[in-house]
N, C-alpha and C positions, 0 to 999 in steps of 0.2 A: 354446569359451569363450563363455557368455553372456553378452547384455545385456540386465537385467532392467530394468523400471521397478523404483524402490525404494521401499517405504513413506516416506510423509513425513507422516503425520499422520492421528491417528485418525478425522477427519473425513474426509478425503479418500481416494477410491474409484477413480479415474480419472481420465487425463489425454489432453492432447491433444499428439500431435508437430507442433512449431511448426516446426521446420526441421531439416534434416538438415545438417551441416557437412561431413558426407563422401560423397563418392557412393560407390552401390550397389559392389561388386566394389575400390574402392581399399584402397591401403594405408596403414595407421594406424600409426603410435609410440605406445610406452605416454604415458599420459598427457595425450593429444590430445584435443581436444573432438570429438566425436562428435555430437551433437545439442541441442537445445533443449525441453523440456518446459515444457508449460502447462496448469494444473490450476485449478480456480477458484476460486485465493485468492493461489498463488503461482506464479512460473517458478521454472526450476532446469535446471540444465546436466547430463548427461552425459556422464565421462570414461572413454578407455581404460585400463584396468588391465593390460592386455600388448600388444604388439606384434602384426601379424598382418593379414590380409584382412577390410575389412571385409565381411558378406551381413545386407543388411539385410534384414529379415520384418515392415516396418511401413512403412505410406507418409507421407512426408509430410501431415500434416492430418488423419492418423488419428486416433481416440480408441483409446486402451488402457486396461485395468485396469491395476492393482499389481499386481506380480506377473510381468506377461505376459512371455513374453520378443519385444524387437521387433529384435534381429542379434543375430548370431553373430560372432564374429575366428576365424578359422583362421590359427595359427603356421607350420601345414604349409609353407603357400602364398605363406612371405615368402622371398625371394630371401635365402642362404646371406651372402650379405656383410654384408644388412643386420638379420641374427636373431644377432648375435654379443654372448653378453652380458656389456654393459659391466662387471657386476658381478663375473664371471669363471667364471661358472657351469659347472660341468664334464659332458660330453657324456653324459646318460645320466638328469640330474635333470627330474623332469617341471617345466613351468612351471606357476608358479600360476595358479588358477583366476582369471578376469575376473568381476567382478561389475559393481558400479556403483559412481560418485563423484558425488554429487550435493552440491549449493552446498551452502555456504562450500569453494570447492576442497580446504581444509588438513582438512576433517570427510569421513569418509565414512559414506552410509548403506548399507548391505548388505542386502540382499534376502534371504530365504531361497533356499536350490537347490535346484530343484526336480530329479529326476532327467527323465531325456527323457520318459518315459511318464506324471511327474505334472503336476498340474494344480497352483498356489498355494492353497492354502486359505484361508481369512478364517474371522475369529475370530469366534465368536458373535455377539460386539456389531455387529462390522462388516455382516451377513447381516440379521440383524433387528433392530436400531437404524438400518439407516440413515434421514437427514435424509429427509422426502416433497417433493419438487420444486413448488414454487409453480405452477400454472396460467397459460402465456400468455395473454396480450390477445389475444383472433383477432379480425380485423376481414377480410371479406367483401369480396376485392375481384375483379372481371374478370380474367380471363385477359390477360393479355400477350401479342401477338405477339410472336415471335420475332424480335430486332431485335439486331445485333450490336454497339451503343453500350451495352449492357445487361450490367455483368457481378452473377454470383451469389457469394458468399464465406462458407464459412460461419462462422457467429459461433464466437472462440475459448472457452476455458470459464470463463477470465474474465471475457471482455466476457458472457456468458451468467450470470454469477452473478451481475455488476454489474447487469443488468435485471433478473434476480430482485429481487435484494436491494430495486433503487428504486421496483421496483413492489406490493412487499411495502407498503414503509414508506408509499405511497401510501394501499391497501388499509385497513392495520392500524392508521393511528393518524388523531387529527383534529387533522390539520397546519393551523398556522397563522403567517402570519410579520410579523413587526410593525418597523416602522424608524427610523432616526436618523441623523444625520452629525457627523461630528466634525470640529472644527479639528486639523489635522494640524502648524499653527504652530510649539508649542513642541517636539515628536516630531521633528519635520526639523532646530530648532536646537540640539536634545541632539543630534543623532547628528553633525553638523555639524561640531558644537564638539567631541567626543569620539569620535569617529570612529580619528582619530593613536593618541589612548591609548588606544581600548579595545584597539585591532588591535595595538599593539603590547605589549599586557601580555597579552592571550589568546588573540595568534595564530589569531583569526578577526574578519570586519567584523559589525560591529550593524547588525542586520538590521532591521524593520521589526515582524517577528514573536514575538521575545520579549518584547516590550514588551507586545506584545496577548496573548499567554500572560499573563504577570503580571498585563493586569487583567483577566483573565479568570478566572484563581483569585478575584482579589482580589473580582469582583460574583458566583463562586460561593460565595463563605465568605457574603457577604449573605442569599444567596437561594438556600437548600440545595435547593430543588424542584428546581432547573434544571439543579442535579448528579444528583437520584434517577431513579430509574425504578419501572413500572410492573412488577409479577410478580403476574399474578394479579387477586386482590382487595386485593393488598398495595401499598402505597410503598415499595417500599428504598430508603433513606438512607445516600448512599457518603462520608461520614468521610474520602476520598482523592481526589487530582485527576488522572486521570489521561488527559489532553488526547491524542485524536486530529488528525492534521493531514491533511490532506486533498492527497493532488499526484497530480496527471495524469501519466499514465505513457503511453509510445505504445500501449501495450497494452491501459489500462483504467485508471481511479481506483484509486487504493488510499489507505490511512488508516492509517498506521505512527502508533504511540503513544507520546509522552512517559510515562512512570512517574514520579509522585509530583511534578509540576513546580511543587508549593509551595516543593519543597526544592532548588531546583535554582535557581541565578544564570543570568541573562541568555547570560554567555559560554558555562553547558553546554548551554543549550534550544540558541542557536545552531549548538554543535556536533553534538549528536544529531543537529539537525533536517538537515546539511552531512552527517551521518553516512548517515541515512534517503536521500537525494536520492542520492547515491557504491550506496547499496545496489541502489536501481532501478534505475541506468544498468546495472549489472554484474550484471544478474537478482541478487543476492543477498539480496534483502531473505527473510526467515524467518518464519513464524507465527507464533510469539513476538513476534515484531517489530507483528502486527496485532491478538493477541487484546487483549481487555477493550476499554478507554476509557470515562470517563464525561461526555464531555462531547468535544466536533468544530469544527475552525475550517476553514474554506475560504476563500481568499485567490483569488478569479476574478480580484482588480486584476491579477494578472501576467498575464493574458490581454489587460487592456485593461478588464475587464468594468465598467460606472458603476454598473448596480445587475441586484440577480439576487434571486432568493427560491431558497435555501439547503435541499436536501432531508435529511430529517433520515436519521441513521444509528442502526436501534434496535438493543437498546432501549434507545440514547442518548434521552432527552428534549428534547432542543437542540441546536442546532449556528449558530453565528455565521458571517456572509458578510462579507468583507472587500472591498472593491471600488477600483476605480483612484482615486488623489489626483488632483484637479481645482482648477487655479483659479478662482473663480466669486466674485462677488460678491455681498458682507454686509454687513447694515447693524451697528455697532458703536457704539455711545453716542453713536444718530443719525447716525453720518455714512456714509455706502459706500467699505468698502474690498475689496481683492483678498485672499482667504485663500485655501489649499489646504484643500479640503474635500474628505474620503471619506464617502461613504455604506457605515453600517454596517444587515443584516439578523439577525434572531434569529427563523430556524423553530425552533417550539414545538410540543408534542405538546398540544392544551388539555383533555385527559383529565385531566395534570396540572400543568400550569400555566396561573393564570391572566393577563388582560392585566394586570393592577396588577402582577404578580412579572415579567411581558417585559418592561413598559417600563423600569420599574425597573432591572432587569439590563441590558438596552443603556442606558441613562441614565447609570448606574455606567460602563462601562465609557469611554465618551465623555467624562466628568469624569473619569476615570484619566486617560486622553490624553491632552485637553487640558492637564492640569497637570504631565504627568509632566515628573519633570526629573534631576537628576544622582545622587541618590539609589538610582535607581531601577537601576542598572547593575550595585552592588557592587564598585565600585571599589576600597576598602579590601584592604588586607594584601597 
């Protein structure tokens, strides 16, 4: 009974095994987690399909293609008491074939089977379309002695696509990031005051982030550059909002995407966003779950961060930096008082945008802020 890696995406060619859950020679239950897969965009679990021995043919930290097979379960090899099946199967019915169960546990993907002498094939597109791998930065350095405070690891294929990808966006566009701060005042005394009801009519708490969703729609509907992108010699113009959010995973950044968040209240951004966060803990987050986005918010204040410059995700043309609330002192119709001020960032692509349309849009989004208030929640019905 094999275990194959399973197709999970036309894009995707090869994976890395993150961890093995079972050792070499042990015995598995159907059903059982098996291993940990890492490819460079998503993880994903494989499960036993039968009972049996595991022999594994893949090490830890390997790269495999699709396809490959990396163990085998032998039924032969499970002690007589514990191969007894539950479902009442009578002595004589071969068991089914093992394939693979890759995340969402309740979905499976299925590999094709290859017999013992063949190989997996790939489909034309996958052979000569595949993506050409960006060229690392090499930088020239001395040899190292050998010194055993020193260890080597190597990079997973996500933290490897993640450097592509930043170093791409470095590369390919003329990054530029322009700033602002907002009074966080009346933001901290909506959620405050409304804090009881929202959570108890949407069975989730208001967060800090759908607020900035909404005026983030709200200074893209102003200022359509900052939602377009660059194709070409062309601008497309995306008519839709469809907001990447930015969260650190142990693994690597990744950028799960709201869909359509014009149309969508505060209490559903919230819970997508509770949705997305439940995803990465449990490897399940999906491709689906990453493609498109016009437009990327990164929130470093949960880190602490005061201010950062924001790397853009293309061919997003922007992407806004949220940074920690601070108390600091402001002068206010001449006098000094204490506000909670965030510094907000906006990297820009300046191919196509220019600074009248960045300041503008963080300007907007800062007089959102500032003024939002009870309106802004959808409390009604």
């Amino acid at each position: 009974m094999k275990v194959i890696v399973p197709e999970v995406g036309e894009s995707i060619f090869e994976a890395t095994i993150a961890k093995w859950h079972v050792g070499n020679g042990s015995q598995v239950a159907k059903d059982d987690l098996l291993c940990e897969l890492e490819t460079d965009k998503i993880s994903l679990e494989i499960h036993a399909e039968a009972a049996g021995v595991l022999t594994q043919q893949a090490k830890e930290g390997e790269t495999v293609k699709i396809g490959d097979k990396i163990a085998e379960i032998d039924g032969d090899e499970v002690e007589e008491a514990k191969t007894e099946d539950p479902a009442g199967k009578k002595e004589g019915k071969p068991a089914e074939t093992s394939k693979t169960k890759s995340l969402p546990k309740d979905k499976k993907t299925v590999a094709s089977k290859p017999t013992e002498k063949e190989t997996p094939v790939r489909s034309k597109a996958q052979t000569e379309e595949a993506p050409k791998p960006i060229p690392d930065a090499k930088i020239d350095l001395p040899e190292a002695p050998d010194d055993d405070r020193i260890r080597r690891v190597p990079m997973t294929s996500l933290r490897r696509k993640v450097a592509a990808h930043l170093l791409a966006a470095r590369q390919q566009t003329a990054m530029l990031t322009t700033f602002n701060e907002a009074d966080m005042t009346a933001l901290q005394e909506l959620r405050k005051s409304e804090q009881m009801n929202f959570q108890k009519k949407f069975d989730i708490k208001l967060g800090l982030m759908s607020l900035f969703v909404k005026a983030t729609v709200s200074a893209l509907q102003d200022y359509p550059e900052v939602n377009a992108r660059i194709d070409g010699n062309d601008i497309v113009y995306q008519d839709f909002y469809d907001i990447g959010i930015a969260i650190g995973a142990e693994k690597g950044l990744v950028v799960p995407v709201l869909r359509s968040v014009d149309q969508l209240s505060c209490a559903e951004i919230e819970k997508n966003i509770k949705a997305f966060a439940d995803k990465i803990a449990e490897n399940k987050l999906t491709l689906d779950d990453l493609k498109g986005g016009t437009f990327s918010i990164s929130n470093g204040g949960v880190y602490g961060s005061v201010l950062s410059t924001p790397i853009l995700n293309p061919p997003q043309t922007a992407i806004l930096g949220m940074h920690a609330i601070k108390d600091r002192p402001v002068a206010i119709d001449g006098k000094v008082v204490i506000r909670p001020i965030m510094n907000l960032a906006l990297s820009y692509d300046h191919r196509l945008v220019d600074g009248r349309q960045a300041v503008g849009f963080l300007r907007h989004i800062k007089e959102f802020i500032e003024a939002v208030d009870k309106s802004a929640l959808d409390l009604k019905g």
